[in-house]
C-alpha positions as CSV (number, residue, x, y, z in Angstrom):
1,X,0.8,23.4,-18.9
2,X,1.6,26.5,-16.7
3,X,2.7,25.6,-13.1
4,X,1.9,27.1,-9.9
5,X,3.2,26.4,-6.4
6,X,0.9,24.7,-4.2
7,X,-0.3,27.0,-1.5
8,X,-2.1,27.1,1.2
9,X,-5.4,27.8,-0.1
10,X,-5.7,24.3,-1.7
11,X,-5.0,22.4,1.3
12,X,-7.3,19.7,2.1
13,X,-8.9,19.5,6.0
14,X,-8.3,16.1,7.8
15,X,-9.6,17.1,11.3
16,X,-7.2,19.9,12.4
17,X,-4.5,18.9,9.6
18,X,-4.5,20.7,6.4
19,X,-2.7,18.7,4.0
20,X,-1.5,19.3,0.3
21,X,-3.0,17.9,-2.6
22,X,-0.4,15.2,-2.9
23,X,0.7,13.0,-0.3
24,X,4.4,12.0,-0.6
25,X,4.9,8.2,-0.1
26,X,8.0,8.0,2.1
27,X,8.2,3.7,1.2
28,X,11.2,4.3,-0.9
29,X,13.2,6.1,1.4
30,X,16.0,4.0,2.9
31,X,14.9,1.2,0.1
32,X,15.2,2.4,-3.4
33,X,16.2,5.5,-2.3
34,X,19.3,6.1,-0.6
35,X,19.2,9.0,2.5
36,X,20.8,11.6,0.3
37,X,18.7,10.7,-2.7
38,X,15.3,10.9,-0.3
39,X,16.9,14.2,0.9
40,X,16.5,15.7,-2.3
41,X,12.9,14.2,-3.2
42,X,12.0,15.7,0.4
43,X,13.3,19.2,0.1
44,X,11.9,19.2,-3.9
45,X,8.8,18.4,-2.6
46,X,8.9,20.3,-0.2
47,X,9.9,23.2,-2.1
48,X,7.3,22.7,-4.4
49,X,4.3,23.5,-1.8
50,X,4.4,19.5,-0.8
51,X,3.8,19.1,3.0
52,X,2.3,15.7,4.0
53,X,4.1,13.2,4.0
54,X,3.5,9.2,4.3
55,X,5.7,6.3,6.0
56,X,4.9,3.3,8.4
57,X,7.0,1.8,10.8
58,X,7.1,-1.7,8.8
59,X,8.9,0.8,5.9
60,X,11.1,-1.1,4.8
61,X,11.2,-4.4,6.8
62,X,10.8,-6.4,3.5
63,X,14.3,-5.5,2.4
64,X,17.0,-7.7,2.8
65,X,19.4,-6.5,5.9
66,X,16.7,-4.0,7.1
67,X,14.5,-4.0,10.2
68,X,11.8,-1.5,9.8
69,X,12.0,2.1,10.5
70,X,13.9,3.2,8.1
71,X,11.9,5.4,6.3
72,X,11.0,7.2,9.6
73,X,14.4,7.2,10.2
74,X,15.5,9.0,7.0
75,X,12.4,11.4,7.6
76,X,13.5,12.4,11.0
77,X,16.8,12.7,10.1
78,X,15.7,15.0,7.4
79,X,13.6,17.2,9.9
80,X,16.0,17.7,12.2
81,X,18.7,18.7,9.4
82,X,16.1,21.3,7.9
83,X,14.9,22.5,11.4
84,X,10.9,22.2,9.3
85,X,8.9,19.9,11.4
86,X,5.7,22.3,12.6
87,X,5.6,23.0,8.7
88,X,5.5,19.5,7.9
89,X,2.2,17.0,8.2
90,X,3.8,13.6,9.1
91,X,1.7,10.4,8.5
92,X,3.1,7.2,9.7
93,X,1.4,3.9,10.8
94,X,1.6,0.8,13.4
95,X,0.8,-2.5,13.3
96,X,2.9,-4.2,10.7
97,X,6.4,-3.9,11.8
98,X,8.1,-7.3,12.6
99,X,8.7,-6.5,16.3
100,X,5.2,-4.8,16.8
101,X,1.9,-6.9,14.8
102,X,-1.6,-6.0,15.6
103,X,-3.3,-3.8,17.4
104,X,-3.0,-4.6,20.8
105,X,-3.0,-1.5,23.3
106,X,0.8,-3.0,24.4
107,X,1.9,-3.5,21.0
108,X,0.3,0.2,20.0
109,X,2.0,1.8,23.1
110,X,5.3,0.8,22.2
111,X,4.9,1.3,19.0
112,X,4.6,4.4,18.6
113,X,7.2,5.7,21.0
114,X,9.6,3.9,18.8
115,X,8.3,5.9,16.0
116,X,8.7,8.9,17.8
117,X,11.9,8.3,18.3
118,X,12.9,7.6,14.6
119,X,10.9,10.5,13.5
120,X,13.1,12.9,16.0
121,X,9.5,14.2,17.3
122,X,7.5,14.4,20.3
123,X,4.4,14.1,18.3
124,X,3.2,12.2,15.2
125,X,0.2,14.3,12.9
126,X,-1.7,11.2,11.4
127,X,-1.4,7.8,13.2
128,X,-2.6,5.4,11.0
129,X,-3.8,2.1,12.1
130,X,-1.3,0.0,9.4
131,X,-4.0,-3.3,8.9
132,X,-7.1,-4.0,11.0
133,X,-6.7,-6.3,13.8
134,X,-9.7,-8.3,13.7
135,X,-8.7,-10.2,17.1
136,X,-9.1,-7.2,18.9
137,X,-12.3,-5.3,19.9
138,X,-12.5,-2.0,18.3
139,X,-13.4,-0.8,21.6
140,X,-9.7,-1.3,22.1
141,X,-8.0,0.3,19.1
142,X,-10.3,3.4,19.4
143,X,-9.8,4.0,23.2
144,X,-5.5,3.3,22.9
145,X,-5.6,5.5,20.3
146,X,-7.2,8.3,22.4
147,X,-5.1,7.5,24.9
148,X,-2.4,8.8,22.5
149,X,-4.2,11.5,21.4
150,X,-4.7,13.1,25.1
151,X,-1.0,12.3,25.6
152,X,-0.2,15.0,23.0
153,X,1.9,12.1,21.5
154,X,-0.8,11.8,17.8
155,X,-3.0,14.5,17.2
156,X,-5.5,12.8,14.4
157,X,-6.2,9.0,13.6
158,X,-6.8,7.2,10.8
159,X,-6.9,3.6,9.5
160,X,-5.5,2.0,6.2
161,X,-7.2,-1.6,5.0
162,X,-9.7,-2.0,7.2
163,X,-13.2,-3.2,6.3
164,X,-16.9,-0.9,5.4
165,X,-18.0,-2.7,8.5
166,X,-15.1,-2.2,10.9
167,X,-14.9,1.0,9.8
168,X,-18.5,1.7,10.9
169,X,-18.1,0.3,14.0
170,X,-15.0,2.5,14.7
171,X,-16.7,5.5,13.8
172,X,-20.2,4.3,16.0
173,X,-17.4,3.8,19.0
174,X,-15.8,7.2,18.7
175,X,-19.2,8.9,18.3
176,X,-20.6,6.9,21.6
177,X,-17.9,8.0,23.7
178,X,-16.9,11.1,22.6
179,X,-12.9,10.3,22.0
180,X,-10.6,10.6,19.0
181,X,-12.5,9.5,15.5
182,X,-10.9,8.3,12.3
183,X,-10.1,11.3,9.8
184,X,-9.1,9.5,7.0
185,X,-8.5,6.2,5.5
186,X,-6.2,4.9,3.3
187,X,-7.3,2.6,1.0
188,X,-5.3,0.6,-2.2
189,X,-7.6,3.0,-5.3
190,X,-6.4,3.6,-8.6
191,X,-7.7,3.9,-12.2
192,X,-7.3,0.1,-12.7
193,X,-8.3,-1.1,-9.3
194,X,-11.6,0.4,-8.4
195,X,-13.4,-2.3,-6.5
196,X,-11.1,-2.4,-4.0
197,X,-12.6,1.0,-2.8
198,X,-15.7,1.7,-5.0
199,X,-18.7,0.4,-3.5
200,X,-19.5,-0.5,0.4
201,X,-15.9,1.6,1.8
202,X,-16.6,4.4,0.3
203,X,-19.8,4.8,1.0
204,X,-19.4,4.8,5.1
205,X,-16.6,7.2,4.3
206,X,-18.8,9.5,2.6
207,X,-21.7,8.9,5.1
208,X,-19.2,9.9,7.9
209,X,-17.1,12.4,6.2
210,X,-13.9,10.6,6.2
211,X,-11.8,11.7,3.8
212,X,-9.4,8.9,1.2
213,X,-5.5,9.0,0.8
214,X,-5.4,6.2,-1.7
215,X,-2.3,4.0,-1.8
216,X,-1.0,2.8,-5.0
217,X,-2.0,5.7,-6.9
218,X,-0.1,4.9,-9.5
219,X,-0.7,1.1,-9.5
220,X,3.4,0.6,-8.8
221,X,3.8,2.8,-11.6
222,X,1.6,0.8,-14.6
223,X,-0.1,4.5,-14.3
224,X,3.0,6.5,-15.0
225,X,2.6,5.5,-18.7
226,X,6.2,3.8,-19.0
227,X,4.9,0.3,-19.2
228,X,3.7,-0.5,-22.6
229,X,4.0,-3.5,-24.6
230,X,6.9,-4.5,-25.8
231,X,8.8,-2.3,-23.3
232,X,11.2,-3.4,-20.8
233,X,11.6,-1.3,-17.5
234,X,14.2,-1.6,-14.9
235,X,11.9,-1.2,-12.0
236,X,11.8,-3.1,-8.2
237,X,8.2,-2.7,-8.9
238,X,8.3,-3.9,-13.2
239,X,6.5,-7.4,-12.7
240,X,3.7,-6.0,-10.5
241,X,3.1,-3.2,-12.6
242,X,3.6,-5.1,-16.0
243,X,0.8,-7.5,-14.8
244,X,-1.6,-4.6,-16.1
245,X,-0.3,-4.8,-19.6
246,X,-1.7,-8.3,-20.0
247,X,-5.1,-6.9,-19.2
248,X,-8.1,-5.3,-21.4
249,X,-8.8,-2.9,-19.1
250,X,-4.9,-1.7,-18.6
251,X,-4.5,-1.2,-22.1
252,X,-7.9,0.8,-22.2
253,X,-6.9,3.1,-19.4
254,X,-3.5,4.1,-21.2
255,X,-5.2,4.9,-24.2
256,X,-7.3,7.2,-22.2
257,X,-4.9,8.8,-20.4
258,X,-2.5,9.1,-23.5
259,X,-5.7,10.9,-25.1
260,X,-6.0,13.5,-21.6
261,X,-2.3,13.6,-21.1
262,X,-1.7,15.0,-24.7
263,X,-4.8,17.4,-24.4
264,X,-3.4,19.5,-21.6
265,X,0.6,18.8,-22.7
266,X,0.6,16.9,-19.0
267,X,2.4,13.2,-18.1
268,X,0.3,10.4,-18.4
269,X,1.0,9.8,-14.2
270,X,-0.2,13.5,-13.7
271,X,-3.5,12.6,-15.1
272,X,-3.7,9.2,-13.6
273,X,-3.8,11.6,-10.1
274,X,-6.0,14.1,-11.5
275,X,-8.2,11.4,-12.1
276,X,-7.8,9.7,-7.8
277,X,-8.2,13.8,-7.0
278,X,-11.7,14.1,-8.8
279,X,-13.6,11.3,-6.9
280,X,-15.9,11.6,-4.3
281,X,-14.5,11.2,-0.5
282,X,-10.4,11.8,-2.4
283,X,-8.6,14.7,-0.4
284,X,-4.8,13.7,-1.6
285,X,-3.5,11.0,-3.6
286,X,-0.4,9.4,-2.6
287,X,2.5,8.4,-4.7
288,X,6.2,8.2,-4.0
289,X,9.2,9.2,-6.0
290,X,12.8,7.7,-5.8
291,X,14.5,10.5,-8.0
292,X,13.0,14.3,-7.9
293,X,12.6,13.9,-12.1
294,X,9.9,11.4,-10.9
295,X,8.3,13.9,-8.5
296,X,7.4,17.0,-10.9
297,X,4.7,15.1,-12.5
298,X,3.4,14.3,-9.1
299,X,3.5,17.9,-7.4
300,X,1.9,19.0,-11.0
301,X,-1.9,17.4,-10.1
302,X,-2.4,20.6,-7.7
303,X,-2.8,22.4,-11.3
304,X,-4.6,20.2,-13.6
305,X,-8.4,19.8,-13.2
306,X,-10.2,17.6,-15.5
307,X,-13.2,18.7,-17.8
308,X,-16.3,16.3,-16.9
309,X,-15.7,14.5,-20.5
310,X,-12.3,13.8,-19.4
311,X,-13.3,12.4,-16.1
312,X,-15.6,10.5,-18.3
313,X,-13.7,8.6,-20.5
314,X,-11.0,7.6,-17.8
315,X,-13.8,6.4,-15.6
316,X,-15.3,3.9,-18.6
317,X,-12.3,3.1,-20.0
318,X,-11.8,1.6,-16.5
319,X,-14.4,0.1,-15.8
């Protein structure tokens, strides 16, 4: 399969944003991935027509010795060193950090400056609202977030696990009162978990033209095609990922994509994404990479389309 750098005629609007067609997951960085190893992922990525890139403040709290913040950390740190920031479409999110859960307007406020600070920016692209907050009026989030917006400190919103109903309601508020709206949403969507966006969700985002960055793209990498039976794979993500093998459906889906993958000489994980790219409402899938081997197949679903029997026989053989 011929490659082609990314450019900017195949950017995706979200608001004023135009985005590439793969989101880089920025989780790993400062986890799995040390700064010098994220370093290189960035600039390959980067070098490879990449420019939006995902992280939340919580990234990676869940790690033993760490606090949260450093995957903005290592991003900002990264910026600075390659002087690229207006080139660069930063998403990052609040609400999940240990020091700052929920939505609160305080929690929101002081959230974000923290991220600002981490991220070496006065400004963040695509403020992401990290889990609904169910305790607090919607009324609230919306107008905080304006608030934000008007202080030149986010210029678009979106909202990551949040309800079709919520959703709605967010979307009714900002068209009401005429302040800052929810671009996109970021919703947990892959080949072998469909009903987790299929349905009710996507439907309001279509209704309301919000466009999908899904989340586990790649199902912790089951989608990558290096999990089969009787394999063993050194992974901090093997047992979630493995869980798939168990499964019908999971060993359906691999066939599939074995069958697609071999068709246009492309990595199983390329189709997988060409697959997330193709649906309705999908304007960048997002996956992460630890090593820059792992992000060519990524950066390659700006070049592969699928044929409609393609898309097809992935979609039934996940069903």
């Amino acid at each position: 399969m011929t490659s082609t750098h990314p450019t900017p005629q195949n950017r995706r609007n979200l608001g004023s944003l135009a985005v590439s067609p793969l989101a880089l997951g920025g989780n790993v960085f400062g986890w799995t991935a040390d700064e010098a190893e994220s370093f290189a992922v960035l600039d390959a990525y980067a070098a490879g027509g990449g420019n939006f890139i995902d992280t939340a403040d919580a990234y990676s709290a869940w790690v033993p010795g760490n606090k949260g913040g450093e995957s903005e950390t290592v991003i900002g740190n990264w910026m600075a060193s390659r002087g690229n920031r207006s080139e660069v479409v930063v998403a990052t999110k609040v609400g999940a950090h240990p020091d700052y859960k929920g939505l609160s307007p305080a929690t929101i406020k002081s959230a974000v400056d923290e991220s600002l600070t981490r991220l070496r920016t006065d400004y963040i692209d695509l403020y992401y609202t990290h889990y609904d907050d169910e305790s607090v009026e919607v009324s609230e989030i919306i107008g905080t977030l304006d608030e934000l917006v008007q202080a030149g400190k986010v210029r678009e919103i979106a909202a990551s696990n949040i309800s079709a109903r919520r959703l709605a309601e967010s979307l009714a508020f900002s068209a009401r009162e005429g302040v800052a709206r929810y671009v996109a949403l970021q919703p947990h969507y892959n080949l072998v978990s469909r009903d987790t966006y299929e349905g009710e969700l996507a439907d309001v985002a279509a209704r309301e033209g919000v466009a999908a960055i899904p989340y586990w793209a790649l199902a912790s990498g089951f989608l990558t095609g290096k999990y089969r039976p009787g394999t063993d794979v050194a992974s901090a993500r093997s047992a979630k990922a493995g869980q798939h093998l168990a499964t019908d459906r999971g060993l359906r889906v691999l066939q599939a994509l074995d069958t697609v993958a071999a068709a246009h000489e492309a990595e199983v994980a390329t189709v997988a994404l060409a697959w997330l790219a193709a649906q309705p409402t999908v304007a960048a899938p997002l996956a992460s990479a630890r090593t820059v081997s792992q992000l060519a197949p990524l950066l390659a679903v700006a070049d592969l389309t699928l044929t409609e029997p393609e898309l097809t026989l992935l979609t039934e053989a996940s069903a």
